[in-house]
N, C-alpha and C positions, 0 to 999 in steps of 0.2 A: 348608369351609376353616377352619383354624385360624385363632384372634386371632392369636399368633405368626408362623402363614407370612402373613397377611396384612401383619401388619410391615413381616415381610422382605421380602416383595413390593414392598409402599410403596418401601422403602429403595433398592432394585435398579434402581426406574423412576426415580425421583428421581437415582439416580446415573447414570445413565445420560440420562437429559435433559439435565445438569449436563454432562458431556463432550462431548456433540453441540453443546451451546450453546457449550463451550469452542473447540471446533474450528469453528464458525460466526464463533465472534468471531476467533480465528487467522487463517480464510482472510481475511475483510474486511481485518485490519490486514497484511500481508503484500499485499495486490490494491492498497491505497491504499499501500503502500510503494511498489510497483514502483511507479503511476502518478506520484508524485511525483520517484521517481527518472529516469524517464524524459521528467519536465515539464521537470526540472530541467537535464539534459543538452542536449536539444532550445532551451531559452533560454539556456545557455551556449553552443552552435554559432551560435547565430543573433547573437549578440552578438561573438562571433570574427570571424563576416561580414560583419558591420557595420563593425566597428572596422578590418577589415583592407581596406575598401570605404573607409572615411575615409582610410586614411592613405592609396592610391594614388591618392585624389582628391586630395592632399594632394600629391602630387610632381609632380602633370601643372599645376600650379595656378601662372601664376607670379605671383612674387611682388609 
């Protein structure tokens, strides 16, 4: 094999590492997106529950 196609070779595997790595790092940030998104929802429902558990604790209460 030529110095040249060994280059090119180099350069090919190199770029192509380089994408795989790119799309590795994509899925993680996109996996930790949804997970935050879906933390984030889940402690906003549960906080609606709360709040709406206070206030009807709140009218049965007297005063």
């Amino acid at each position: 094999m030529s110095r040249t196609s060994r280059r090119l070779l180099m350069a090919v595997e190199a770029c192509v590492l380089a994408v795989i790595l790119l799309l590795c790092a994509a899925d993680q940030f996109t996996t930790c997106e949804t997970i935050v998104k879906v933390n984030l929802q889940q402690d906003l429902q549960q906080l609606f529950l709360l709040l709406k558990e206070e206030t009807m604790i709140g009218e049965f209460t007297p005063p």
